[in-house]
N, C-alpha and C positions, 0 to 999 in steps of 0.2 A: 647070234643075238647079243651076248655079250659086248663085243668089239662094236657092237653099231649103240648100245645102249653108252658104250665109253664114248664112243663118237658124239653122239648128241649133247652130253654135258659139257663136252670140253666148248663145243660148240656154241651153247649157251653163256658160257664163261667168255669168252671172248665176245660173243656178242653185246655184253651189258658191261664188260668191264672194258672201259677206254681206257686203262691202266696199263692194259696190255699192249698196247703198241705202243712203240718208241715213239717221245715226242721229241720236242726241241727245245729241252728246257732252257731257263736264264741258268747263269752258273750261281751255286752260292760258294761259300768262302768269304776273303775278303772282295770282293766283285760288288760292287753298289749295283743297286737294281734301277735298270730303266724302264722298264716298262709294267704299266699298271692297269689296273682296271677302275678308273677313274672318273668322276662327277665333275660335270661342267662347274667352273667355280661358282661359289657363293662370293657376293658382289655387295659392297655398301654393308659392312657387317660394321663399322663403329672402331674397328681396333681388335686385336686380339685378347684384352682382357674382356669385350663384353663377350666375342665370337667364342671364348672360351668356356664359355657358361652355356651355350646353345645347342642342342642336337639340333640341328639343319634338316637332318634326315626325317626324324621322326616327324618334326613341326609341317614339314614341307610334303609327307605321304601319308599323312593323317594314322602314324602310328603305324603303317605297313611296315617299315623299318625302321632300324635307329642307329645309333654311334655302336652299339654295344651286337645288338641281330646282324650286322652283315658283316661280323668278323665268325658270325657259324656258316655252316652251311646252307644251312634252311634261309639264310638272310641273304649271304651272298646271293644265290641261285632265285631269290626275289629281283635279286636290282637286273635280272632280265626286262620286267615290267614295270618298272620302279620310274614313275616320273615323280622329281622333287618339285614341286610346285611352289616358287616362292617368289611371290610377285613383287616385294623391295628388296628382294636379295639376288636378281636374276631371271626372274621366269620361270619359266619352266626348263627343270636340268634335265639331261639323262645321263646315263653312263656308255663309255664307251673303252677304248685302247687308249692308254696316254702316253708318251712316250717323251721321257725326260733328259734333259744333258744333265748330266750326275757331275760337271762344272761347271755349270752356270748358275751365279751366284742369284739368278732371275728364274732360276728353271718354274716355279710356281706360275708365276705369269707366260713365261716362252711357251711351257709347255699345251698353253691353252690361243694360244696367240698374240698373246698381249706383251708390248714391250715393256711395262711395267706398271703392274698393279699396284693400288694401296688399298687398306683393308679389305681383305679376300681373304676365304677360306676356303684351302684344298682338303681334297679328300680322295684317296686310292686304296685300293685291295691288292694283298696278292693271295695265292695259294704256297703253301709251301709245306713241303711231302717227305716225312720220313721215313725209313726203312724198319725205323721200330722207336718205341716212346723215347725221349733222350733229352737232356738241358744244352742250348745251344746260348750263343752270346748277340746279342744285336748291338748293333752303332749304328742310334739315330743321329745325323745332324740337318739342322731346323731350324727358321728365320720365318716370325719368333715361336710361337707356343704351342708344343708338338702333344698329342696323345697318342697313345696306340692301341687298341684290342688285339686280343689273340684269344678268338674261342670264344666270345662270349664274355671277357675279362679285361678289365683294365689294366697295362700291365705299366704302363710309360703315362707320366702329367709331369711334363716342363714347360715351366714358363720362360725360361733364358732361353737367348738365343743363342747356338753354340760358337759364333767367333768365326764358321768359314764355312764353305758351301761343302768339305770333307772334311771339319772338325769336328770333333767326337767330345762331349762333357761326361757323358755318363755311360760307358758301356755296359749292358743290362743282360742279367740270365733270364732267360725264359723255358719254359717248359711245353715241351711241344710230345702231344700224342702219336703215337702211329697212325701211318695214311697222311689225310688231309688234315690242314691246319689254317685257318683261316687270321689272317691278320687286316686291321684297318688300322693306315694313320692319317688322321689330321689334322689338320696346321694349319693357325691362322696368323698373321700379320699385320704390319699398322701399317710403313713405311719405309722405303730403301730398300738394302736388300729383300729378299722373299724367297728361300729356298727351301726343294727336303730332299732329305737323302736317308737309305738305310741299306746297310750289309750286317753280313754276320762273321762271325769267328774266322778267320785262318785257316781252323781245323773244321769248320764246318763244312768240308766238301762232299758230303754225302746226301746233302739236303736239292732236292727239287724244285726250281722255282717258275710259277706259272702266273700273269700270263707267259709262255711261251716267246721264243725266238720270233716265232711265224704268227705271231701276234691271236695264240687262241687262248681262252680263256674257260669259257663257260662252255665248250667243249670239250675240253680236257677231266672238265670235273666229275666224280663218281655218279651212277643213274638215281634216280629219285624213285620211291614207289608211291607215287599216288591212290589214295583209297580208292578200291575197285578199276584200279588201272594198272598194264604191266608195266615194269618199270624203263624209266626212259631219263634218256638225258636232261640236265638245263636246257641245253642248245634248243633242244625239240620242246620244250615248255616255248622257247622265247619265240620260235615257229608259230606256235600254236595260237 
């Protein structure tokens, strides 16, 4: 009775924890990130000082999310369902995989298909997973006016552009919890170039970064418990 009652927990652990199986993550260190979980751009925004003053998110999902909600969890694991509705600014967005050249001084527009944009704002998430609570260093570089969340917090507003599509102005500590850590950056632009980029520390090789190699995302993330429901993934939310 014993060895079957150890059975069935371990069982249950693995079942609710996608944590437990090996994924494929991105690498952190210095390794720029390509791959995001990202919003169809925002279109005809005016330039980046006015896009800089705008949640897109919230205006566009009537408050279901915002610049600041889908850098937690509970936000992320919305933009499953999350259409940005904004009919001078694009339409109707959604999120999907974005996958960036971390040298192209265009990647904002490449990465959405555009040979190049003017005033547009992008916008991407990643996950990123510590071993246990710890201050790590990011290097955003941005063309032009970057912001970042982490958690629910603002941690990054620059308005300069940093000079190259892997130049770095301001290397930045941040403070990251155990487990998941939710980051959003976005970045809007006038004209010319249009890029974003961001890695972290050198020493930062202990850090997880998801989406994923094999481009998952919202399955890799911890289960959710819904009131009077047993708990389940995003992924199977976004099923649902």
């Amino acid at each position: 009775m014993k060895k079957f009652t150890i059975f069935i927990t371990l069982a249950c652990v693995v079942m609710i924890s996608p944590m437990a199986f090996a994924q494929n993550w991105q690498p952190a260190g210095d390794n720029w990130i390509a791959k995001w979980w990202g919003l169809d751009l925002v279109t005809n925004t005016g330039g980046f000082d006015k896009s800089a003053l705008i949640d897109y998110l919230a205006e566009g999902s009537g408050g279901f999310i915002s610049n600041a909600s889908v850098s937690t969890r509970d936000g992320a694991g919305k933009t499953a369902n999350a259409v940005v509705n904004l009919p001078d600014n694009g339409g109707a967005l959604a999120w999907s995989i974005v996958d960036i050249n971390t040298q192209d001084q265009l990647n904002m527009s490449t990465s959405h298909g555009l040979a190049d944009g003017r005033h547009i704002t992008w916008h991407g998430i990643i996950v990123v997973i510590t071993p246990e609570a710890q201050t790590a260093t990011m290097y955003p570089a941005h063309d032009d006016h970057a912001q970042i969340w982490i958690n629910g917090e603002q941690v990054y507003d620059e308005s300069r552009w940093t000079g190259g599509v892997r130049e770095v102005l301001t290397p930045t500590e941040v403070n990251f919890k155990q487990g998941e850590n939710f980051l959003h950056f976005k970045c809007g632009e006038s004209g010319g170039a249009d890029y974003v980029n961001l890695r972290f520390d050198a020493a930062d090789t202990d850090l997880l970064i998801a989406p994923t190699l094999d481009n998952q995302f919202l399955d890799v993330l911890t289960p959710v418990e819904p009131k009077g429901k047993l708990a389940v993934r995003w992924a199977d939310l976004k099923r649902q």
